[in-house]
PDB file of N, CA, C and O in Angstrom:
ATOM      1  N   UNK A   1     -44.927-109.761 -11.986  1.00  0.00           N
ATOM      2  CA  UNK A   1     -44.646-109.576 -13.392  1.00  0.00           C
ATOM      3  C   UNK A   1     -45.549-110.461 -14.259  1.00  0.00           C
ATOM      4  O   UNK A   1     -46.095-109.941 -15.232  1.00  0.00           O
ATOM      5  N   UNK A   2     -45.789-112.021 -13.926  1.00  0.00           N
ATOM      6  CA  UNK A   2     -46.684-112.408 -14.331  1.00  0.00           C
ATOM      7  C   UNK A   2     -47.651-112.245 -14.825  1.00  0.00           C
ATOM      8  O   UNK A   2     -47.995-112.475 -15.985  1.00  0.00           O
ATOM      9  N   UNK A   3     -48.672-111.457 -13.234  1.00  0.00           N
ATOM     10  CA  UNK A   3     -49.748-110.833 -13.478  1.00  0.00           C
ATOM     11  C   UNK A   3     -49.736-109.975 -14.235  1.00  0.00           C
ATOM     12  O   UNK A   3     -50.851-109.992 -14.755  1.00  0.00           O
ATOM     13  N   UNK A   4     -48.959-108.917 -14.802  1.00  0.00           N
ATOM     14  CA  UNK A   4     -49.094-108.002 -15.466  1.00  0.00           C
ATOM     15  C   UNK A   4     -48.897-108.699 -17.364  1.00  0.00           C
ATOM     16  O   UNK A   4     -49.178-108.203 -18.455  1.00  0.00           O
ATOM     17  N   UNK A   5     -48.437-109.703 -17.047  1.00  0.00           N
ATOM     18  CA  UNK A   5     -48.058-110.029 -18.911  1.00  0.00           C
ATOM     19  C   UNK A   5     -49.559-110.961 -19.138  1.00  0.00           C
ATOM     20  O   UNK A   5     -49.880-111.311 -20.274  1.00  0.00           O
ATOM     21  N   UNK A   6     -50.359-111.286 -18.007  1.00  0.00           N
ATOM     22  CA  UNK A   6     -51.946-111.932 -18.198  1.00  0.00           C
ATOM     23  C   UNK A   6     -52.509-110.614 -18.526  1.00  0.00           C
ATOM     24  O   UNK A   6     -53.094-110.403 -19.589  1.00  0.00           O
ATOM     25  N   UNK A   7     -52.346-109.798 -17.685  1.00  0.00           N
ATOM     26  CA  UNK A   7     -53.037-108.970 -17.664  1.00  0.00           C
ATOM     27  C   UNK A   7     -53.352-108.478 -18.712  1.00  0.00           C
ATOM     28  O   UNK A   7     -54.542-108.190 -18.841  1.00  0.00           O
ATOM     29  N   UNK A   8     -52.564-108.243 -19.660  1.00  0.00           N
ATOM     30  CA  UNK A   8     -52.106-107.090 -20.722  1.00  0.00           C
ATOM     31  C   UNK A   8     -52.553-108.411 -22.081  1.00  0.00           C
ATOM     32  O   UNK A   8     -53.261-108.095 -23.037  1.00  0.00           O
ATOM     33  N   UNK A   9     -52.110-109.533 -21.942  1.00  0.00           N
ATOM     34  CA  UNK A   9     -52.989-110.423 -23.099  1.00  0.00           C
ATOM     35  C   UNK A   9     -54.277-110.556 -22.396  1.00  0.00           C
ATOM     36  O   UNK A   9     -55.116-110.469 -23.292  1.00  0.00           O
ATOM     37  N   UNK A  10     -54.909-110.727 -21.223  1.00  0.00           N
ATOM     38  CA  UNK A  10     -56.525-109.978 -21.347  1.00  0.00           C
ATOM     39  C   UNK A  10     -56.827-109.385 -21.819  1.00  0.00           C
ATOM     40  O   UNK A  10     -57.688-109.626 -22.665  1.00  0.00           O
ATOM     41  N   UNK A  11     -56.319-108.150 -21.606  1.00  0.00           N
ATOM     42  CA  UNK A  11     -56.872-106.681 -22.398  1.00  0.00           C
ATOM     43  C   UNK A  11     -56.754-106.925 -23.836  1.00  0.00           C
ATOM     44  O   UNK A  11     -57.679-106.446 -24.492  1.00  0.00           O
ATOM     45  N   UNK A  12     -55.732-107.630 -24.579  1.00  0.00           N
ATOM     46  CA  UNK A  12     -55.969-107.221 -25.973  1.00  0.00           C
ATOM     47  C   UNK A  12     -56.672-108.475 -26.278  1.00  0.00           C
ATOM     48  O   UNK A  12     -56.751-108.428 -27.506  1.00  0.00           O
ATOM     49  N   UNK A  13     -57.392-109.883 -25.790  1.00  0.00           N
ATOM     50  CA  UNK A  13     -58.023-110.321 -26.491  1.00  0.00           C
ATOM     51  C   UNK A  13     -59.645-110.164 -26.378  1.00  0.00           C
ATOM     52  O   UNK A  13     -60.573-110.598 -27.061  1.00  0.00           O
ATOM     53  N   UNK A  14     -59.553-109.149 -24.920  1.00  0.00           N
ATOM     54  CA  UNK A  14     -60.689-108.356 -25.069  1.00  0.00           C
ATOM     55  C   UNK A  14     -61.031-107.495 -25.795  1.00  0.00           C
ATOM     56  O   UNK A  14     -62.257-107.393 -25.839  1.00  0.00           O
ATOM     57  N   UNK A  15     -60.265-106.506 -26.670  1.00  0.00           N
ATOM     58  CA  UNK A  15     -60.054-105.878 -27.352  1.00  0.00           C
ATOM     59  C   UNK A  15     -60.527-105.836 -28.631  1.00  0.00           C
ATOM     60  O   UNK A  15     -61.337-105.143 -29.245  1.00  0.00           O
ATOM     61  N   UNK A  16     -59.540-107.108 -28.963  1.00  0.00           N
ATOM     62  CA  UNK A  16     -60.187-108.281 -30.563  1.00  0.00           C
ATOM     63  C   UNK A  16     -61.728-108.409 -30.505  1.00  0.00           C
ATOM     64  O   UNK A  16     -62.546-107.930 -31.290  1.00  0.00           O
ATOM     65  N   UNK A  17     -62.030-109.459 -28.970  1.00  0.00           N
ATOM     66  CA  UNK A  17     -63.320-110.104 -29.221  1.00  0.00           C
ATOM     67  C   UNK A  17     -63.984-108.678 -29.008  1.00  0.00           C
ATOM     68  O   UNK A  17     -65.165-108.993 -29.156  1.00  0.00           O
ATOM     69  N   UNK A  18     -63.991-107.349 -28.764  1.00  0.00           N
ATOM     70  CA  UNK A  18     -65.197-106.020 -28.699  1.00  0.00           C
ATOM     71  C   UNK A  18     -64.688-105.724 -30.293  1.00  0.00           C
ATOM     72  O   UNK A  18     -65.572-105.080 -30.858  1.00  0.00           O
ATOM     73  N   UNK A  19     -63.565-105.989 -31.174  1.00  0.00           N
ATOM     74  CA  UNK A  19     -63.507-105.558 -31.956  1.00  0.00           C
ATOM     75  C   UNK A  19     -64.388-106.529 -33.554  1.00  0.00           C
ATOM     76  O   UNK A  19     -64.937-106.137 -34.584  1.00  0.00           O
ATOM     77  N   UNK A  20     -64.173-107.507 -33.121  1.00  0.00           N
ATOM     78  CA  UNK A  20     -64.782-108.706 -33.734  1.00  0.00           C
ATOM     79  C   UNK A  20     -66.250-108.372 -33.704  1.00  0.00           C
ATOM     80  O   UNK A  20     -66.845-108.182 -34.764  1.00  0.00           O
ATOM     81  N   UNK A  21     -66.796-108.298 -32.668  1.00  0.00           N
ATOM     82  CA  UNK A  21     -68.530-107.897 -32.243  1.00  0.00           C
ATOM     83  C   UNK A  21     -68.914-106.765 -33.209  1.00  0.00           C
ATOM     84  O   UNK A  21     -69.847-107.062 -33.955  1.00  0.00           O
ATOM     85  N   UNK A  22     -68.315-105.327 -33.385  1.00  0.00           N
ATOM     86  CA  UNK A  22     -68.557-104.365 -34.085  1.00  0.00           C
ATOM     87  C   UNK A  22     -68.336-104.808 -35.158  1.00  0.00           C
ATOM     88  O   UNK A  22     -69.127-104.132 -35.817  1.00  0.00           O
ATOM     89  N   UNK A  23     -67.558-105.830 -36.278  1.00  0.00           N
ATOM     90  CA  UNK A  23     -67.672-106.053 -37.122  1.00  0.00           C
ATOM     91  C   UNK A  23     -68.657-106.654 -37.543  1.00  0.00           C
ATOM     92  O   UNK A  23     -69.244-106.317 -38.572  1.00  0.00           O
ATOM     93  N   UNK A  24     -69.074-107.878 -36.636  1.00  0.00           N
ATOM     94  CA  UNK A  24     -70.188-108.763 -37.065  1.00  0.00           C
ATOM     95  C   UNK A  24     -71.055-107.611 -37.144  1.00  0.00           C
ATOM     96  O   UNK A  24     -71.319-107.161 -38.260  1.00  0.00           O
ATOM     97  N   UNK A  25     -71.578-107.023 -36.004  1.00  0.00           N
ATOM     98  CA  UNK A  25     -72.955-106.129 -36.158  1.00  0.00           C
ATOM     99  C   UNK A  25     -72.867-105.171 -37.468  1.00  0.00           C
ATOM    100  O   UNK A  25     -73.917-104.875 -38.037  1.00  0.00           O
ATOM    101  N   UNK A  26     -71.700-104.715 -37.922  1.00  0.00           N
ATOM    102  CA  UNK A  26     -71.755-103.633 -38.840  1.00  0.00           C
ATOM    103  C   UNK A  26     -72.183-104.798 -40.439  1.00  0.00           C
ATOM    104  O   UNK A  26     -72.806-104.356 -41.405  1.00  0.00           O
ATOM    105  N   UNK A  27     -71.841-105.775 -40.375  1.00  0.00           N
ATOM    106  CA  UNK A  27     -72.011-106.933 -41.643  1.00  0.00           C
ATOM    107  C   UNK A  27     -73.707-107.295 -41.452  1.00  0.00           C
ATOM    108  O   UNK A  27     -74.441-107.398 -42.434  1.00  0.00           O
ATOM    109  N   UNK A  28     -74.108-107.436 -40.300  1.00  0.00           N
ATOM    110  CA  UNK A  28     -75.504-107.731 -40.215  1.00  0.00           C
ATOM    111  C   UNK A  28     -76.673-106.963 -40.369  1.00  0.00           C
ATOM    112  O   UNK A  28     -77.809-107.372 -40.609  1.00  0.00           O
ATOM    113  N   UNK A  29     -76.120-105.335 -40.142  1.00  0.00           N
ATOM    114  CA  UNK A  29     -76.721-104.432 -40.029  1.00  0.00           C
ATOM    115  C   UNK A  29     -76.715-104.122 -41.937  1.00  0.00           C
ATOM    116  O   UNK A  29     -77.617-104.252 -42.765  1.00  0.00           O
ATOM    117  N   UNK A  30     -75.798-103.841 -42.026  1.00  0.00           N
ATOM    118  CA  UNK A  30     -75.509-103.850 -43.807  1.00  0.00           C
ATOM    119  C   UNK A  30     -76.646-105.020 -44.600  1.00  0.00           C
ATOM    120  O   UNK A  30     -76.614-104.856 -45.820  1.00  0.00           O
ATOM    121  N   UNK A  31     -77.385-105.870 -44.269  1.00  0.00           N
ATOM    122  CA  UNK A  31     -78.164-106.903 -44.415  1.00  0.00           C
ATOM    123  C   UNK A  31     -79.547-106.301 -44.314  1.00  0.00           C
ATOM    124  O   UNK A  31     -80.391-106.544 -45.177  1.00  0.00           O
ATOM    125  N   UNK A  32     -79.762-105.628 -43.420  1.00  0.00           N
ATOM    126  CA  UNK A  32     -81.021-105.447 -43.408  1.00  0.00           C
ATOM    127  C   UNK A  32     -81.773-104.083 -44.250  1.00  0.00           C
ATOM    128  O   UNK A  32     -81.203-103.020 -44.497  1.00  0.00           O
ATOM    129  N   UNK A  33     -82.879-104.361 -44.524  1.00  0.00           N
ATOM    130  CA  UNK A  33     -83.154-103.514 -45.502  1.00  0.00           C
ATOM    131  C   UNK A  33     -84.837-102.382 -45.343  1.00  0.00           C
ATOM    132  O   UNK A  33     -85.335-101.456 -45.982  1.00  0.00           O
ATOM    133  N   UNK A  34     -85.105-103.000 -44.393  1.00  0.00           N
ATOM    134  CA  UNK A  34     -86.086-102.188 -43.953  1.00  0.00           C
ATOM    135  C   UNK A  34     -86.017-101.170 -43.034  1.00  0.00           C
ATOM    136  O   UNK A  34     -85.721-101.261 -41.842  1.00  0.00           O
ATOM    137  N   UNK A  35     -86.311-100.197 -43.665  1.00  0.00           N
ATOM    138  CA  UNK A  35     -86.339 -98.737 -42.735  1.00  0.00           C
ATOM    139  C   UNK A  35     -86.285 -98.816 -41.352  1.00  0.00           C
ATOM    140  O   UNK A  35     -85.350 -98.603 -40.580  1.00  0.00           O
ATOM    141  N   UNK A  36     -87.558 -99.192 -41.139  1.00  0.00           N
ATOM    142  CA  UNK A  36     -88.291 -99.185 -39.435  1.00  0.00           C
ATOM    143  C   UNK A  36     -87.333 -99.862 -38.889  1.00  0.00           C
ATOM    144  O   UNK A  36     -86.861 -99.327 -37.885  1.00  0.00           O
ATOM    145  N   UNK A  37     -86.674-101.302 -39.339  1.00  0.00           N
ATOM    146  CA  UNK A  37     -85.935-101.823 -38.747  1.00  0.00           C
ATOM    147  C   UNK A  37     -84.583-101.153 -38.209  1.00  0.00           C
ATOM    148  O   UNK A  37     -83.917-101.439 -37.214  1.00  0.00           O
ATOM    149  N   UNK A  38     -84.451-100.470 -38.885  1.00  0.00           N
ATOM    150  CA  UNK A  38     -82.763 -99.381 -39.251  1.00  0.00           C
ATOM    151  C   UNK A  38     -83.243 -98.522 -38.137  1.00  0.00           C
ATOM    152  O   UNK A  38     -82.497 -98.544 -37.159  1.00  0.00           O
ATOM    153  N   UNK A  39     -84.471 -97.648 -38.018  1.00  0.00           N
ATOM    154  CA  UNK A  39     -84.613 -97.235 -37.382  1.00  0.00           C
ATOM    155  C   UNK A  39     -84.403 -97.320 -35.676  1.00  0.00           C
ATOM    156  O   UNK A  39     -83.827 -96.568 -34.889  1.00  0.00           O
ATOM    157  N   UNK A  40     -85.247 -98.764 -35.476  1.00  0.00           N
ATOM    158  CA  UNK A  40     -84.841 -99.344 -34.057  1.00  0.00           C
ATOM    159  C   UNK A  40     -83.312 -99.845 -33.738  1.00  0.00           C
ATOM    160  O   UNK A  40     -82.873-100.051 -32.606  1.00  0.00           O
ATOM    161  N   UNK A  41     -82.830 -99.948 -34.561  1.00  0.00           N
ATOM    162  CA  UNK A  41     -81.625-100.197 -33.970  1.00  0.00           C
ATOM    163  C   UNK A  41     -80.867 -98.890 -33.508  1.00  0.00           C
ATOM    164  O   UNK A  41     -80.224 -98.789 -32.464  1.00  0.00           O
ATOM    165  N   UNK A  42     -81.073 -97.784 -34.578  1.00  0.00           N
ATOM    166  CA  UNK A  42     -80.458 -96.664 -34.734  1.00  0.00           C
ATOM    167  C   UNK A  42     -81.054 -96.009 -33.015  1.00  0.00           C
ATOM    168  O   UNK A  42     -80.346 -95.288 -32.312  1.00  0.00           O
ATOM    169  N   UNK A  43     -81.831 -96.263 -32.803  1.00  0.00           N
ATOM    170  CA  UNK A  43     -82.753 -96.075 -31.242  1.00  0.00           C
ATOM    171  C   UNK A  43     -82.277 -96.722 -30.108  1.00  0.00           C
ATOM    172  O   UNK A  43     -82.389 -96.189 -29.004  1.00  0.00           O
ATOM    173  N   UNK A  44     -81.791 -97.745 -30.244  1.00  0.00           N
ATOM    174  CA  UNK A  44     -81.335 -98.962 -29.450  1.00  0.00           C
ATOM    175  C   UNK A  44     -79.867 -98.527 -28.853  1.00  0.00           C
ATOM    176  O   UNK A  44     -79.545 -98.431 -27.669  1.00  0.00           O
ATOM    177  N   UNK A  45     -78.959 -98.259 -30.194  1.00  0.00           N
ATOM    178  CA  UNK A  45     -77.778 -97.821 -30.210  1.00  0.00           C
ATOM    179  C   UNK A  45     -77.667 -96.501 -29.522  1.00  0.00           C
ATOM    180  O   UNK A  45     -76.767 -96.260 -28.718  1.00  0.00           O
ATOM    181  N   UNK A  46     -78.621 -95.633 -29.862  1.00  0.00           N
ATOM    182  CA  UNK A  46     -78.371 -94.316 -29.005  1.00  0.00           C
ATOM    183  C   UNK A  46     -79.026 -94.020 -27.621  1.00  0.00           C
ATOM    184  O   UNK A  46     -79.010 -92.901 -27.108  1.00  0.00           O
ATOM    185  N   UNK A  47     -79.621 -95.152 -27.046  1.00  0.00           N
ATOM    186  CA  UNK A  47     -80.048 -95.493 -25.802  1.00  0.00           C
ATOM    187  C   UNK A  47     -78.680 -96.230 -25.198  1.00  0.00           C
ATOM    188  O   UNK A  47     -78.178 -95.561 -24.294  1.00  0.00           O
ATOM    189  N   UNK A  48     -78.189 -97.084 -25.408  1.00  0.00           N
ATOM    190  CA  UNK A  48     -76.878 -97.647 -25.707  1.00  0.00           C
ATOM    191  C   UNK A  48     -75.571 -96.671 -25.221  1.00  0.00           C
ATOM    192  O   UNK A  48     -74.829 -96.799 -24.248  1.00  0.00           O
ATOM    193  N   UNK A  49     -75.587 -95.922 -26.004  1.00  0.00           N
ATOM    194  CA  UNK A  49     -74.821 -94.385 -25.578  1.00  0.00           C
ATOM    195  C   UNK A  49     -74.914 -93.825 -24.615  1.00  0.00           C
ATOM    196  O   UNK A  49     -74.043 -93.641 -23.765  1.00  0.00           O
ATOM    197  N   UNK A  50     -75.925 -93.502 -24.625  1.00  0.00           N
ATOM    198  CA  UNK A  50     -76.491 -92.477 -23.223  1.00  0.00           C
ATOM    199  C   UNK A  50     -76.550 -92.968 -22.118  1.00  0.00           C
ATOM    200  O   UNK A  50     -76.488 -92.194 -21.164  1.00  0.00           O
ATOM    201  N   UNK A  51     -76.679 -94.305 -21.888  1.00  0.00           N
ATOM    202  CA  UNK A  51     -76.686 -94.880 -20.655  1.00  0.00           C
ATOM    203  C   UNK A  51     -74.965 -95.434 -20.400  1.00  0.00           C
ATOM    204  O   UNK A  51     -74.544 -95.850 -19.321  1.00  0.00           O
ATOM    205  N   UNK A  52     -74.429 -95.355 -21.236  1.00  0.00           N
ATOM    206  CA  UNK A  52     -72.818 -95.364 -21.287  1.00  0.00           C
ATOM    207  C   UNK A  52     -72.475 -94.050 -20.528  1.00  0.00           C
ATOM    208  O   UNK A  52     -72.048 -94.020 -19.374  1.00  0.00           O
ATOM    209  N   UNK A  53     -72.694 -93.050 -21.254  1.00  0.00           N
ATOM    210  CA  UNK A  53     -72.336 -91.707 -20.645  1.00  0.00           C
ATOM    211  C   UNK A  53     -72.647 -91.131 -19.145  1.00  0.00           C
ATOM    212  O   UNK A  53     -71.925 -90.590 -18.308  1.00  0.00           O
ATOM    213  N   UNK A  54     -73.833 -91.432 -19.165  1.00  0.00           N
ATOM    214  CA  UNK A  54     -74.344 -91.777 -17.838  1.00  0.00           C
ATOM    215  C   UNK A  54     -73.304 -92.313 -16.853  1.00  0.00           C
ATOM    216  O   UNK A  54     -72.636 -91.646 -16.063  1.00  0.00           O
ATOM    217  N   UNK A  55     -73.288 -93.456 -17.015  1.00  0.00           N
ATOM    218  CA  UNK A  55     -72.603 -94.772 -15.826  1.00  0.00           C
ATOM    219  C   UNK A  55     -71.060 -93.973 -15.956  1.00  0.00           C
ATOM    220  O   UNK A  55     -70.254 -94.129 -15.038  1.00  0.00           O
ATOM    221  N   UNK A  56     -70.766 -93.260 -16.943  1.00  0.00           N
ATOM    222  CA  UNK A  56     -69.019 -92.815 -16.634  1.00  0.00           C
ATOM    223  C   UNK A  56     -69.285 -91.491 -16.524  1.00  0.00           C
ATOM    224  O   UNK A  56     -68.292 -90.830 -16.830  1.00  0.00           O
ATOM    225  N   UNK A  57     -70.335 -90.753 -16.173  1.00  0.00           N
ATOM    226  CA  UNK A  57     -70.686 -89.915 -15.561  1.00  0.00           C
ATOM    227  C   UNK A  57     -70.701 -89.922 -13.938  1.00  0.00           C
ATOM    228  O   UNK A  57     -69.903 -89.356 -13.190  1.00  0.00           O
ATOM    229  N   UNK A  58     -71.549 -90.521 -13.681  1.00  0.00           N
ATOM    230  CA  UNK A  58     -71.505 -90.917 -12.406  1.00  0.00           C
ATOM    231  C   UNK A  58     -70.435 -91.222 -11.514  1.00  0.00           C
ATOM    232  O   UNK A  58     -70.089 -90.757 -10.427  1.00  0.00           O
ATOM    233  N   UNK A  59     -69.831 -92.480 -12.546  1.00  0.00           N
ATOM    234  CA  UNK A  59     -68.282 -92.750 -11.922  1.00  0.00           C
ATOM    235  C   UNK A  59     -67.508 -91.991 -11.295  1.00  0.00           C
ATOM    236  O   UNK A  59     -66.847 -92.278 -10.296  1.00  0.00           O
ATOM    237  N   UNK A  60     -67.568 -90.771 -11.981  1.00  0.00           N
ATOM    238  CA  UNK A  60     -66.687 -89.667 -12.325  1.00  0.00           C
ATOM    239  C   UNK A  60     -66.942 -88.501 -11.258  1.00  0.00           C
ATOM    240  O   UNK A  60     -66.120 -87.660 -10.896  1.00  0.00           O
ATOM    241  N   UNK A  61     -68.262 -88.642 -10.841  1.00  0.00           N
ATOM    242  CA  UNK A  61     -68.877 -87.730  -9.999  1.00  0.00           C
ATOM    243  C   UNK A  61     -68.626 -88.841  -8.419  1.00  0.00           C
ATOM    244  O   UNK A  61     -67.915 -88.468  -7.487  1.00  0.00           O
ATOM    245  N   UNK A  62     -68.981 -89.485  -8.424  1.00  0.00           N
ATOM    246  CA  UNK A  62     -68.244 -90.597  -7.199  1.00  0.00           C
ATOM    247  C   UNK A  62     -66.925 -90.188  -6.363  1.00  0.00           C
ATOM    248  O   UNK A  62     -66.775 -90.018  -5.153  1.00  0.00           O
ATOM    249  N   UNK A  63     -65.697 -90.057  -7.832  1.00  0.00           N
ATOM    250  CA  UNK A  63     -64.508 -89.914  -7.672  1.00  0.00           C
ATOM    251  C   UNK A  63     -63.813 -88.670  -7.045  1.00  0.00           C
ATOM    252  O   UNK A  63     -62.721 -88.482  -6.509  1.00  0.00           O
ATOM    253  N   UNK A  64     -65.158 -87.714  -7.401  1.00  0.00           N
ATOM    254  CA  UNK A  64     -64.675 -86.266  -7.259  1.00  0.00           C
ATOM    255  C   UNK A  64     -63.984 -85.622  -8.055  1.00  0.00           C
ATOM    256  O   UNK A  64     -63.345 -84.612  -7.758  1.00  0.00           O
ATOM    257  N   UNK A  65     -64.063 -86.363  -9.626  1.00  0.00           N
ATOM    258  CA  UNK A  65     -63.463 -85.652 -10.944  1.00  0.00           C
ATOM    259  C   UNK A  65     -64.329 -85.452 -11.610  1.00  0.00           C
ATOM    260  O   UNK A  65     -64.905 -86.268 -12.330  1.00  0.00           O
ATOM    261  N   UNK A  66     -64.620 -84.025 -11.438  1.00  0.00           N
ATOM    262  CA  UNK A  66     -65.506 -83.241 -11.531  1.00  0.00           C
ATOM    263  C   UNK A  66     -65.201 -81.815 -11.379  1.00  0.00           C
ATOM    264  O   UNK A  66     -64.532 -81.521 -10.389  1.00  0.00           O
ATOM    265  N   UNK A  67     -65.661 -80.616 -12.384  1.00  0.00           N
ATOM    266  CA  UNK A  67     -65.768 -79.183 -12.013  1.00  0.00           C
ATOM    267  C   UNK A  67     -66.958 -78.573 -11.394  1.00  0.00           C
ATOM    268  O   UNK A  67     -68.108 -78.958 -11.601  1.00  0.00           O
ATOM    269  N   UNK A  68     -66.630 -77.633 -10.648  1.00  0.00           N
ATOM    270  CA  UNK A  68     -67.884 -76.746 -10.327  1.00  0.00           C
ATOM    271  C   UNK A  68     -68.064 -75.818 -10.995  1.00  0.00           C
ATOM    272  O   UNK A  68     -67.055 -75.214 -11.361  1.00  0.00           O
ATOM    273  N   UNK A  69     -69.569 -75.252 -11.487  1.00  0.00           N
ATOM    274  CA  UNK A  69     -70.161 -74.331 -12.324  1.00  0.00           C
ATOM    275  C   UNK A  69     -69.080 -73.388 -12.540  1.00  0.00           C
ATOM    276  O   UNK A  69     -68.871 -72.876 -13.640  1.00  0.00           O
ATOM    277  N   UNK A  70     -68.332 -73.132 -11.415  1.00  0.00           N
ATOM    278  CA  UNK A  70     -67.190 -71.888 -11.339  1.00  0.00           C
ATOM    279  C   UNK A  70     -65.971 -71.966 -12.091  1.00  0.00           C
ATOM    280  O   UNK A  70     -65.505 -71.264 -12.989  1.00  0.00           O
ATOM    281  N   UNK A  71     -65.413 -73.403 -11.262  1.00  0.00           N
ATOM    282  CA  UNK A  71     -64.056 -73.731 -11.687  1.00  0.00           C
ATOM    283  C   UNK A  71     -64.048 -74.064 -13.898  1.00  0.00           C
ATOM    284  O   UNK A  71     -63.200 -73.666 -14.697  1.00  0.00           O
ATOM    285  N   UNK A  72     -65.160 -74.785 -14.146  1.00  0.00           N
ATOM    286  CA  UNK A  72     -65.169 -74.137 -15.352  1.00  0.00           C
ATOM    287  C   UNK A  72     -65.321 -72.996 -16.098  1.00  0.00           C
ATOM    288  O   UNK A  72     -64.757 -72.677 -17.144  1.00  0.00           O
ATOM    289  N   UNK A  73     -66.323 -72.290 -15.305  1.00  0.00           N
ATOM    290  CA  UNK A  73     -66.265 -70.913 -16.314  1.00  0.00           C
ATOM    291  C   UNK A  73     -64.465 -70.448 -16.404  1.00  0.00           C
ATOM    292  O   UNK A  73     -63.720 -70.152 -17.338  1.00  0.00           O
ATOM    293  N   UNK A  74     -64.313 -70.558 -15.120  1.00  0.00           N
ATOM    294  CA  UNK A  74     -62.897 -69.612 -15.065  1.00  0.00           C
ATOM    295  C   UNK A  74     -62.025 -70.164 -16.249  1.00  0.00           C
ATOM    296  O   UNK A  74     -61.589 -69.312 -17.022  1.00  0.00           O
ATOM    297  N   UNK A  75     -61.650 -71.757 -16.544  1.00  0.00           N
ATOM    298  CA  UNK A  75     -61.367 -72.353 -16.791  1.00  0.00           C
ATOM    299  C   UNK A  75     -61.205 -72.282 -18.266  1.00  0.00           C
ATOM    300  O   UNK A  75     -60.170 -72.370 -18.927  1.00  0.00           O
ATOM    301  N   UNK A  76     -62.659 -72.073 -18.723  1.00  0.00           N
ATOM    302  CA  UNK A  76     -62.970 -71.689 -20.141  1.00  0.00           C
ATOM    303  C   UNK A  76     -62.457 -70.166 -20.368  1.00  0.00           C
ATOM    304  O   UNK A  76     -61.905 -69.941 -21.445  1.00  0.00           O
ATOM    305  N   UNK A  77     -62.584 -69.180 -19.508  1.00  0.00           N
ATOM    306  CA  UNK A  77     -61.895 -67.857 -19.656  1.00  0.00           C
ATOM    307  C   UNK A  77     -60.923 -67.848 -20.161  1.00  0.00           C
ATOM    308  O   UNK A  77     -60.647 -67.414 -21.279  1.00  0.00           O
ATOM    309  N   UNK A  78     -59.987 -68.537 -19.066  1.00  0.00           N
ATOM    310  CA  UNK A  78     -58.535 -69.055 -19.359  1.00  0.00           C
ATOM    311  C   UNK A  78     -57.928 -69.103 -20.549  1.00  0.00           C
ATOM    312  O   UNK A  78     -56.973 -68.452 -20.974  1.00  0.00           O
ATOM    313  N   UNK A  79     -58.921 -70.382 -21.306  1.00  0.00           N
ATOM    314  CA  UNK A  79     -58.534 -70.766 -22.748  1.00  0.00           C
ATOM    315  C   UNK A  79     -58.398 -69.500 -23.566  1.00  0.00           C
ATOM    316  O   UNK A  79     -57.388 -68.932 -23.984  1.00  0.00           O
ATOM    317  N   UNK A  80     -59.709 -69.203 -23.686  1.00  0.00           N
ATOM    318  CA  UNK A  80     -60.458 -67.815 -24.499  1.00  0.00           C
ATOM    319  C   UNK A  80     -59.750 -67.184 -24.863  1.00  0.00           C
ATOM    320  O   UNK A  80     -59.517 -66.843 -26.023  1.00  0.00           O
ATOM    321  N   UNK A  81     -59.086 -66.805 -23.544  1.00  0.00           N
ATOM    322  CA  UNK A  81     -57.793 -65.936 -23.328  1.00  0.00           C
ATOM    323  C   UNK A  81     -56.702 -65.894 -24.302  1.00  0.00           C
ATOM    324  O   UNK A  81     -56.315 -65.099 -25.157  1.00  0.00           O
ATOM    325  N   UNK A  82     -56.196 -67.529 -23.672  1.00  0.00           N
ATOM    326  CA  UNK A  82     -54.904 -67.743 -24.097  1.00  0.00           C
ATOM    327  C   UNK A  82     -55.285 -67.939 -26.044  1.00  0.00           C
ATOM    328  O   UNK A  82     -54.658 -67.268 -26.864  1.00  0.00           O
ATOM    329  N   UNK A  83     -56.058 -68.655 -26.341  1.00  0.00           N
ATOM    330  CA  UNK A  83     -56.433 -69.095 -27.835  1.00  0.00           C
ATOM    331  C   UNK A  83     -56.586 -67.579 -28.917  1.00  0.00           C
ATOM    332  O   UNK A  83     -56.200 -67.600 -30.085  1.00  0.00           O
ATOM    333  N   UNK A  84     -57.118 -66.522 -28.360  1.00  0.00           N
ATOM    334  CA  UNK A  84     -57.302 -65.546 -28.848  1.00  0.00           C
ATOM    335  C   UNK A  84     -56.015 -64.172 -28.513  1.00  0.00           C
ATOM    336  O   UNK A  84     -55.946 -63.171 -29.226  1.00  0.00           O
ATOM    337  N   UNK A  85     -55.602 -64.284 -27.970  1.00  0.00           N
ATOM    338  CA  UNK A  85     -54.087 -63.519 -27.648  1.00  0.00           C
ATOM    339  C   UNK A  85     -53.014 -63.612 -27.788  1.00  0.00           C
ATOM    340  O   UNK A  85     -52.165 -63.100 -27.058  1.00  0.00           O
ATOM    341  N   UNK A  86     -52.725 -64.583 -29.183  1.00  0.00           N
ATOM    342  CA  UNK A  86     -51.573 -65.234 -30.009  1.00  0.00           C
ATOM    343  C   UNK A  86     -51.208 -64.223 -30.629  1.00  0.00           C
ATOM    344  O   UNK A  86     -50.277 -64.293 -31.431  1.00  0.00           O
TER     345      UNK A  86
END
C-alpha cells in the first residue's frame, strides 16, 4: 500500500515538474522574436514528435498491439456501417 501512495505522489510531481517545463518554454518562446529562430524550434519540436510517435510505435508493435492491413479494413467497414445506418 505504501508503494502505491509513493507511487501515485511520483506521478503527480512528475506531472507538475513536465507541467512547469511547458510553461517555462511557452514564456521563453513568447520572448523571442526572430523568425528563423521560431522557425528552428518549430523544427526541433516536430522532430520531437515524430520520434515520440515512433518509440510508442514500436512499443506497440513489440507488444503485439497492433492490426493487420485486414483486421482494420474490416474494422473500419464495421464502423461505416454502423455510423451510417442510424
Amino acid at each position: 500500500m505504501k508503494w502505491l501512495i509513493l507511487q501515485d505522489v511520483f506521478q503527480k510531481q512528475n506531472i507538475m515538474r513536465t507541467e512547469t517545463i511547458k510553461l517555462g518554454l511557452i514564456d521563453r518562446l513568447m520572448r523571442v522574436h526572430e523568425v528563423s529562430t521560431l522557425q528552428r524550434m518549430e523544427k526541433l519540436i516536430t522532430q520531437a514528435e515524430m520520434e515520440s510517435r515512433t518509440k510508442k510505435s514500436l512499443e506497440a508493435i513489440d507488444k503485439g498491439d497492433v492490426l493487420s492491413m485486414d483486421e482494420f479494413s474490416k474494422e473500419n467497414m464495421q464502423w461505416l456501417k454502423k455510423k451510417y445506418t442510424k
